[in-house]
C-alpha positions as CSV (number, residue, x, y, z in Angstrom):
1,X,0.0,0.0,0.0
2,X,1.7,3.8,-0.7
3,X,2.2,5.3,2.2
4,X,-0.1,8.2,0.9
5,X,-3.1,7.2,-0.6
6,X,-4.5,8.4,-3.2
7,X,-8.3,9.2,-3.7
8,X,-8.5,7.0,-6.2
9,X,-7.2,3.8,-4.3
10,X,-9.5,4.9,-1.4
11,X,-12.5,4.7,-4.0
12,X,-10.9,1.4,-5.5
13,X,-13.5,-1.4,-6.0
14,X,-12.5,-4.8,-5.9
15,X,-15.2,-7.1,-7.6
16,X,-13.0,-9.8,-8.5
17,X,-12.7,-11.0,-5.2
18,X,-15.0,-11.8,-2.9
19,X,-15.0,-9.6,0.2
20,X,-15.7,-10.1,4.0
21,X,-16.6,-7.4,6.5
22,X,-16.1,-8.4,9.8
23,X,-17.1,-5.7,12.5
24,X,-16.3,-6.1,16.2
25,X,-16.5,-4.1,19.8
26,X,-14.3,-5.2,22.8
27,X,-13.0,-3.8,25.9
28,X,-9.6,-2.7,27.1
29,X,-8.2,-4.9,30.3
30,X,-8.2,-1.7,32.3
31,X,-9.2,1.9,31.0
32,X,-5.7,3.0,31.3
33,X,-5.0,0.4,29.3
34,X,-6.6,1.5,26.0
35,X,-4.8,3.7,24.3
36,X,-1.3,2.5,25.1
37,X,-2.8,-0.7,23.9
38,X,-4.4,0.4,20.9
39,X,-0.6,1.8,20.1
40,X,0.8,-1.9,20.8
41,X,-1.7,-3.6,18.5
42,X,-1.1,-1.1,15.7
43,X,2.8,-1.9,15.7
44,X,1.9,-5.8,14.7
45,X,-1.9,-5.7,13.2
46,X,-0.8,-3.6,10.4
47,X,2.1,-5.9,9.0
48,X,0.1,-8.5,9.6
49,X,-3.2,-7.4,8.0
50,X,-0.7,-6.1,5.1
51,X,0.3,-9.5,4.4
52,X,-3.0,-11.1,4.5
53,X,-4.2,-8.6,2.8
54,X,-6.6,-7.4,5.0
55,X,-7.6,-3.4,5.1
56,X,-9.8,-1.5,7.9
57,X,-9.9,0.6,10.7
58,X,-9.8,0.7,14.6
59,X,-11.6,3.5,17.2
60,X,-10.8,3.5,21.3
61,X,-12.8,5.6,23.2
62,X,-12.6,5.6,26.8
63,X,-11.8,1.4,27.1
64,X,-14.2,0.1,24.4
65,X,-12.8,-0.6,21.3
66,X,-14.6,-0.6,17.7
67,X,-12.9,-2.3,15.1
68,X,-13.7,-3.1,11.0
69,X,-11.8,-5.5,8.9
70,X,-12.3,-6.3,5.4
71,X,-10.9,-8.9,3.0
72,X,-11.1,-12.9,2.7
73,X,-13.3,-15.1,4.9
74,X,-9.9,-17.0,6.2
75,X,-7.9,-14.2,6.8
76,X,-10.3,-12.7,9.0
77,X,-11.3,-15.6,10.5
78,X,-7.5,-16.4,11.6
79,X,-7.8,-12.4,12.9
80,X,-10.5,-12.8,14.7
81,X,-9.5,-15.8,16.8
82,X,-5.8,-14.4,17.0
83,X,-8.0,-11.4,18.7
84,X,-10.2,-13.3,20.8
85,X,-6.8,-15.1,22.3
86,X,-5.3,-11.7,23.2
87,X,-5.2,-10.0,26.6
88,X,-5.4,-6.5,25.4
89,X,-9.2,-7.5,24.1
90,X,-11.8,-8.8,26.4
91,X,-15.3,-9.8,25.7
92,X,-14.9,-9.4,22.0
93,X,-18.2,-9.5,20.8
94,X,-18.6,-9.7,16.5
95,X,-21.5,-7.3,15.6
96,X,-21.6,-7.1,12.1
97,X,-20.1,-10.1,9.8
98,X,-21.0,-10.0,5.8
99,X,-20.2,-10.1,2.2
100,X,-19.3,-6.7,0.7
101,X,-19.2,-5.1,-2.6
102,X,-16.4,-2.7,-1.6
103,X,-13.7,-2.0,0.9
104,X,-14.7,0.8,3.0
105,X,-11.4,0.9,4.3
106,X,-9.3,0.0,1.3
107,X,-6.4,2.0,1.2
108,X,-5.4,1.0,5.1
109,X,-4.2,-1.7,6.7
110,X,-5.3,-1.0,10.3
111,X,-6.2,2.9,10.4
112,X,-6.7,4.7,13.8
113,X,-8.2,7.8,14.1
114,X,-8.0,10.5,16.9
115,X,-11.3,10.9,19.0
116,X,-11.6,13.8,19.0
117,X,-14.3,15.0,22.5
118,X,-16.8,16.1,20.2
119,X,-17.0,12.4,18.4
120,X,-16.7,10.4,21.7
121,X,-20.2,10.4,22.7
122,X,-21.3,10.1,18.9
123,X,-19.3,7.0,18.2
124,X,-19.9,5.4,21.7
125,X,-23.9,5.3,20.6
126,X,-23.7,4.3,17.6
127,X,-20.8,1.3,18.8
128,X,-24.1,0.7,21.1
129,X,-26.8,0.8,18.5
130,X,-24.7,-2.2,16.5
131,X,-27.1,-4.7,18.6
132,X,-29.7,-2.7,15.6
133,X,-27.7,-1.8,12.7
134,X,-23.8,-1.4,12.6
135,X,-24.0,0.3,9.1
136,X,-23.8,4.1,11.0
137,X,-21.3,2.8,13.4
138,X,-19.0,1.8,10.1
139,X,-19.6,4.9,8.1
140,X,-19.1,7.1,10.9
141,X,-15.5,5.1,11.8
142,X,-14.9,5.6,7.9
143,X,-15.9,9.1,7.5
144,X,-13.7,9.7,10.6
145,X,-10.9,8.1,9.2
146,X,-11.4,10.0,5.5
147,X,-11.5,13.2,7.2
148,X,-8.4,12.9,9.3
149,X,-6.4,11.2,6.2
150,X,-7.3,14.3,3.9
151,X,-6.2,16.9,7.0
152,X,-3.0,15.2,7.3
153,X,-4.3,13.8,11.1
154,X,-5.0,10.0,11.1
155,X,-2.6,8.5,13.9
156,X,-1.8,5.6,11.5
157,X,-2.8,4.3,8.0
């Protein structure tokens, strides 16, 4: 992936394959916990979603975490369960899990965006209305992301 993406490779739509989204919320160990974890599983997840060719994004806010991944069933599925088997996630709990035309999130390999106050309380419902619908939850995690990218703010990509 370029280390700057362009708008085109952000748009880029993938039909030949067929694409998984896999959408999950967890909790931190400890609140204190969150963000220096968050920064330990960036330094692994993105190599590692890089060579499995797996793109998305991850949100902390206070000591939940929200997190989207998109490409094959396998990969994600060997993800997920590496997930599920580490401490810095507990009750990992899959909210949204389907086929998908499109990467939302296809020119990252694990992107993290700041949470800015004012979007705390606005991702924290809808992370909480993905017992419902996780589709807001996503596009507000990807509109976050696209924002901070084109500002020259995203934390990683």
């Amino acid at each position: 992936m370029p280390a700057h993406p362009s708008s085109h490779d952000i748009e880029d739509t993938d039909m030949a394959e067929q694409i998984q989204q896999l959408a999950f919320r967890s909790e931190a160990a400890t609140a204190s916990e969150s963000l220096s974890g968050l920064l330990d599983i960036l330094s692994g997840a993105q190599r590692r979603n890089r060579e499995a060719d797996l793109t998305g994004a991850i949100a902390v806010s206070g000591a939940r975490y929200f997190q989207v991944l998109e490409g094959d069933e396998d990969a994600i599925q060997t993800t997920l369960a590496r997930i599920e088997a580490d401490p810095r996630h507990q009750n990992v709990e899959v909210v949204a899990r389907r086929p998908v035309t499109h990467r939302s999130f296809g020119a990252w390999s694990l992107a993290s965006p700041t949470m800015l106050p004012s979007l705390k309380l606005q991702i924290d419902l809808a992370i909480s209305a993905c017992d419902e619908d996780c589709d807001y939850a996503i596009s507000l995690l990807r509109s976050v992301v696209m924002n901070q990218h084109l500002n020259g703010r995203l934390l990683a990509a």
